[in-house]
N, C-alpha and C positions, 0 to 999 in steps of 0.2 A: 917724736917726743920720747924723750929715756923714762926708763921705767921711773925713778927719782920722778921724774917731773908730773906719774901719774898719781905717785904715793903722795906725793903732795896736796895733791887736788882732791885727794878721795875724801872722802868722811870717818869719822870714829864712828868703832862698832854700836856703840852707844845713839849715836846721832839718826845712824841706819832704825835701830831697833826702834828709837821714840818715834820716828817718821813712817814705822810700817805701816800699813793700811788692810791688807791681806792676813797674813798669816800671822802676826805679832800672838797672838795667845797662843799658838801652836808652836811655834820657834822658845818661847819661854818656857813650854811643858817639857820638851826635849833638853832646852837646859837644866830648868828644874831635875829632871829624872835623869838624865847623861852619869852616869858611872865612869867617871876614866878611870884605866886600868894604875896601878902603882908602876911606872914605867919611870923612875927618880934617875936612873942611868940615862935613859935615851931622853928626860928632859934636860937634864943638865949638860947635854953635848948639843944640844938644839940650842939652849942659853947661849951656851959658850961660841958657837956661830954669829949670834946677832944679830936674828935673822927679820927682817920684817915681811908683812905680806899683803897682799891687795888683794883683795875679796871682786871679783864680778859675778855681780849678783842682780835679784830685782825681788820685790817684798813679795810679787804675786806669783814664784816658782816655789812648788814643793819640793822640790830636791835641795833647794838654800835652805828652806826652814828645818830640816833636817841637818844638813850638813854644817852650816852656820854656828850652830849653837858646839857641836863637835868639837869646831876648830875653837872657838874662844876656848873653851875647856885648857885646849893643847897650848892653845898663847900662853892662859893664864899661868897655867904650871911652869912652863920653858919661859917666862915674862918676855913673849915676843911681841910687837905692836901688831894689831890688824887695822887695817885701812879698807874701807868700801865703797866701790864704783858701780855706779849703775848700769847693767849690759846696754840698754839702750838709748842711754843719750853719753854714751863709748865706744861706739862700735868703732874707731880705728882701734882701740887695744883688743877689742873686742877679737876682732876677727883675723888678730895673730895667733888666737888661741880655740880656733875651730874645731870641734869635733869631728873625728872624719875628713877634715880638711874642705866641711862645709855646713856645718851645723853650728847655729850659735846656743850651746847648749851650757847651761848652768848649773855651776856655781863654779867656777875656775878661782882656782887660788895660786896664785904666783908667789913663790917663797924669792927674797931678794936680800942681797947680803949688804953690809956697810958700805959699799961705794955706787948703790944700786941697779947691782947687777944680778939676772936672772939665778938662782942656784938651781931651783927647779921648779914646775909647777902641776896640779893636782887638781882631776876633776874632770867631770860634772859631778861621776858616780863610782862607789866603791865595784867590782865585779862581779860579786854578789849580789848586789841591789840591781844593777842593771841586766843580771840574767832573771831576774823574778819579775822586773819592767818589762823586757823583751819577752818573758812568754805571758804575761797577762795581755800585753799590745795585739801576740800575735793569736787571739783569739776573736780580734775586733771585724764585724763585718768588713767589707771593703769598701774603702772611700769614695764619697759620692753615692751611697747607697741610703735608702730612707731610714735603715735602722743604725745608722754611723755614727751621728752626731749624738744618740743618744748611748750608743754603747759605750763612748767614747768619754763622757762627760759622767757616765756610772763607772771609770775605768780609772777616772780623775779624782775619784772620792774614795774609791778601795786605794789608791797609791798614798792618797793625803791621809787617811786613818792608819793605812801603815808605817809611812814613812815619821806621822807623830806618836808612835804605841810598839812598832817592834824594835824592842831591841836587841836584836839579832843583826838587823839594817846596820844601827846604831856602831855596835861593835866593827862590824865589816867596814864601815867608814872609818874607822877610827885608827883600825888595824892598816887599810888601805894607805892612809894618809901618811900616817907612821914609815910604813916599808916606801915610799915614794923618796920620804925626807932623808930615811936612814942613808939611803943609796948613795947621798949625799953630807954628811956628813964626816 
């Protein structure tokens, strides 16, 4: 299936948000509070592309309710459309866009141009954000051990308070996202 034919099928960001179940207050704190930077050059070259983009996401990952709110910011200003698809009932789009070439890891965003074709695409996480995921991870006992599931699940609730409160994250995603798209324009 062409990308066109995924953009089709997906949902408005709108339809995602009213549907969340999970994280909905938390994805609308980050928009609420999201500061996008005055960047009126690099949105109006973003405009001038025409770019649409496909969100794979799912309402119950803290790194979309963070990221998510981000990218609409960046539509809104550049008036790009976003469109959203569920990671898990997609995984053949899914798992063209592996992490590691084996991780279904979220929130992938597919930038796609007026004949729906790939320009570029961005995601799970800014490099920053995933170097402060990977050293909090790598403090977690080891798996299958009786204190795992619990460090693991108090590791889930320091990332969700961070991921809806720093904006530091915030920025680095934003910035991330930006330098992905510029490369392309």
């Amino acid at each position: 299936m062409t990308l066109e034919h995924w953009y089709d099928q997906a949902m408005t960001a709108e339809t995602y948000i009213e549907d969340m179940e999970k994280h909905k207050e938390n994805l609308q704190k980050v928009y609420d509070e999201f500061q996008i930077p005055d960047d009126e050059n690099f949105f109006r070259r973003l405009e001038n592309r025409k770019l649409r983009v496909i969100a794979i996401t799912e309402d119950w990952c803290g790194d979309a309710m963070m990221n998510i709110p981000i990218l609409l910011h960046l539509a809104e200003k550049s008036h790009t459309e976003v469109r959203m698809l569920l990671r898990d009932s997609n995984l053949e789009l899914m798992d063209q866009y592996l992490t590691n070439g084996k991780s279904r890891s979220i929130p992938i965003f597919i930038f796609i141009d007026e004949d729906g074709e790939e320009v570029t695409h961005w995601g799970p996480r800014a490099e920053t954000v995933q170097q402060a995921v990977g050293q909090l991870m790598s403090g977690l006992p080891e798996k299958g051990s009786p204190e795992y599931d619990a460090a693991f699940k108090e590791a889930i609730q320091t990332l969700t308070s961070r991921f809806k409160s720093d904006e530091t994250f915030w920025q680095a995603t934003y910035e991330s996202i930006k330098e992905k798209t510029e490369q392309k324009l």
